[in-house]
C-alpha positions as MATLAB code, in Angstrom:
seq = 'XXXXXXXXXXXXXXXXXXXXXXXXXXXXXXXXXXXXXXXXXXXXXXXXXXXXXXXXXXXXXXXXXXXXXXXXXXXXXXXXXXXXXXXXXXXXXXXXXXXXXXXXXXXXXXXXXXXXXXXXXXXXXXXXXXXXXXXXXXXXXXXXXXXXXXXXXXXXXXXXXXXXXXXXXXXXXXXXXXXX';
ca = [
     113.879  138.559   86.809;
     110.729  138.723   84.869;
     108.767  135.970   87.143;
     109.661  138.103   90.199;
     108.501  141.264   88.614;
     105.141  139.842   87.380;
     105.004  139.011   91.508;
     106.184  142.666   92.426;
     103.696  143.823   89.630;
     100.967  142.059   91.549;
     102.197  143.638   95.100;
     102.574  146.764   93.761;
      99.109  147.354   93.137;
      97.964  146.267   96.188;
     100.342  147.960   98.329;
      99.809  151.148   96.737;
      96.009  150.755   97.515;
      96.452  149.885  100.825;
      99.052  152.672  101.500;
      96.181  155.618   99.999;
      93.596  153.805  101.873;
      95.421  154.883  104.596;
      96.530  158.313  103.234;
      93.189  159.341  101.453;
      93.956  162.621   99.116;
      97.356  162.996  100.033;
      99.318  163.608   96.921;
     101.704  160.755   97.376;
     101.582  157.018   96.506;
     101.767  155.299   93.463;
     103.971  152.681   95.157;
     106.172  150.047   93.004;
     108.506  147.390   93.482;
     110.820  147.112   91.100;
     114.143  144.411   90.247;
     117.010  145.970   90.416;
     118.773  145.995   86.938;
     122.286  145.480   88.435;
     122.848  142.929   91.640;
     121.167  140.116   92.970;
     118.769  139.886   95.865;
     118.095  143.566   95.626;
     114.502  145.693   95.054;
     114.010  149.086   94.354;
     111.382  151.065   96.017;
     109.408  153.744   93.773;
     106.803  156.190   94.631;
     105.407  159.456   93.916;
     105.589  162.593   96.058;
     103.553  165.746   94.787;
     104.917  166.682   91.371;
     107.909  164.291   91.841;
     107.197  160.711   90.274;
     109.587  157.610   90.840;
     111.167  158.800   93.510;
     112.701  156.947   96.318;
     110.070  157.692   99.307;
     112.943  157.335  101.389;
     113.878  160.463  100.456;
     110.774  162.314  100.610;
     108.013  160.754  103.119;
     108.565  161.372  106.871;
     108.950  159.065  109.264;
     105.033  158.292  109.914;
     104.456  158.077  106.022;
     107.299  155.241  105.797;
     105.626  152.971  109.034;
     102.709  153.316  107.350;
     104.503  152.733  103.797;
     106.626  149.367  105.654;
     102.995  148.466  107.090;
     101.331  148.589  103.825;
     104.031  146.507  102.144;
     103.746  144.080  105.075;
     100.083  143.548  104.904;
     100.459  143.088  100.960;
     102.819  140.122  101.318;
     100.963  138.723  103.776;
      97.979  138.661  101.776;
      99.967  137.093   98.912;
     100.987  134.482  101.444;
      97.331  133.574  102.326;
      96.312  133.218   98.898;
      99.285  130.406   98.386;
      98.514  129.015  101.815;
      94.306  129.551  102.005;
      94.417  127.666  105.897;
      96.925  130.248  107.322;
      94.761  133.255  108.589;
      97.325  134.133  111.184;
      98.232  138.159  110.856;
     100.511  139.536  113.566;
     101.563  142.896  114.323;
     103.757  143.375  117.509;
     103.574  147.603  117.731;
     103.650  148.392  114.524;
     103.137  152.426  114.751;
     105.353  154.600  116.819;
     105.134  157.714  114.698;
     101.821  157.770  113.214;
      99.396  160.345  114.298;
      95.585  159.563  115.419;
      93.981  160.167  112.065;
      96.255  157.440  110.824;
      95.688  154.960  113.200;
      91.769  155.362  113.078;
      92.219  154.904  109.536;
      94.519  151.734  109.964;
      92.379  150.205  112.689;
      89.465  150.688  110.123;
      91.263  148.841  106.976;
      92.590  146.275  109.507;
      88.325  145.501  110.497;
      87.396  145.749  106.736;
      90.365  143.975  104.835;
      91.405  141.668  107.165;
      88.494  140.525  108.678;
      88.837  136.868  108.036;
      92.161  137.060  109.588;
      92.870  135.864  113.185;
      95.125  138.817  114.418;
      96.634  139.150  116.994;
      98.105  143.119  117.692;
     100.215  144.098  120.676;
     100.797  147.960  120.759;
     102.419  150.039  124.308;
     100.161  152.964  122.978;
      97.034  153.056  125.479;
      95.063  155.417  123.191;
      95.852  152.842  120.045;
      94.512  150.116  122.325;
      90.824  152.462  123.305;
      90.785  153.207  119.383;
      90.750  149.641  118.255;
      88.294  148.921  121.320;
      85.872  151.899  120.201;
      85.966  150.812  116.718;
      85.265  147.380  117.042;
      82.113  148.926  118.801;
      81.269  150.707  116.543;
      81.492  148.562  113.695;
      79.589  146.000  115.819;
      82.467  143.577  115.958;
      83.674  143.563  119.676;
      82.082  140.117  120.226;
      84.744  138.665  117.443;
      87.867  140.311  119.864;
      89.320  139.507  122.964;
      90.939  142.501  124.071;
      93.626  142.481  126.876;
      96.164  144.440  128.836;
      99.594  143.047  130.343;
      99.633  144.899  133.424;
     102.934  143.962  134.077;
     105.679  141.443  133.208;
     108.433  139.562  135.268;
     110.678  136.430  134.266;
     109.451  135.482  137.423;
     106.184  135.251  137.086;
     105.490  135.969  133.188;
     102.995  138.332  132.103;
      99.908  139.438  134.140;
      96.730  139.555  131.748;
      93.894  141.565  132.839;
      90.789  143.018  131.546;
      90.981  146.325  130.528;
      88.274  147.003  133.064;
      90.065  145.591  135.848;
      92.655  148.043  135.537;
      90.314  150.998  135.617;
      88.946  149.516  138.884;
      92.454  149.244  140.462;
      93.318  153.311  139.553;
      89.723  153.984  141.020;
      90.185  151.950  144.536;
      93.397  153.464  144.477;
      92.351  156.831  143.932;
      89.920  156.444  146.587;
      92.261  155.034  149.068;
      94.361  157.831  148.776;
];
């Protein structure tokens, strides 16, 4: 129980600063893992919401703070993987946000460039505006030459998925716009 939470310890700290890098001056965090006193296999989640401390954010945070809380924990173990496997730089998130708002997703798209930037990742998301976010801020940060960004247009068994350029779909809506 100890070595585990000396590892939890460790995790703790990092998922709690991932989790208010992604909720700057919102007066929750303080995220720990904890070992369950009683039971085996079991952790308990701990976290502070306004003047409540060690409270089960289960019970508090709202369904956008907990992705974002499950993401953060995520990203943490992963990055305690790398460090005991240094040649794995694979990171993958298959639609990871479904209730987080914009300011949030900026935010995560921005950690993602800055703290994970020697990862190879590879993100799917169904959320178009997600997808022009990530694009925009890879501009912006002047890393769009380091990303291949694409969109599955559409999928079959049949056939498999049909990969496109995000331009190339733009071009399809405007000759069929202009068709009529």
């Amino acid at each position: 129980r100890e070595a585990v939470q000396a590892i939890f310890d460790e995790l703790s700290q990092d998922i709690d600063n991932l989790y208010t890098q992604l909720h700057p001056g919102e007066s929750h965090g303080g995220i720990r893992l904890e070992v369950r006193e009683v039971g085996q296999g079991s952790v308990n989640l701990r976290g502070n919401f306004y003047d409540r401390t060690d409270e089960d954010p289960r019970a508090y945070y709202s369904d956008a703070h907990l992705d974002t809380l499950g993401l953060s924990i995520f990203l943490a173990l992963r990055r305690w993987h790398r460090k005991q496997h240094p040649g794995f730089d694979l990171l993958v998130l298959d639609d990871v946000l479904t209730s987080v708002d914009v300011h949030h997703v900026v935010r995560l798209s921005e950690l993602l460039l800055r703290e994970f930037k020697d990862y190879q990742i590879l993100l799917t998301t169904h959320d178009r505006i997600w997808f022009e976010h990530l694009r925009d801020i890879q501009a912006r940060c002047r890393v769009a030459h380091q990303f291949v960004n694409k969109v599955i247009h559409k999928w079959t068994i049949e056939e498999g998925p049909d990969i496109r350029e995000p331009e190339d779909e733009r071009q399809d809506i405007e000759r069929l716009i202009s068709d009529g």
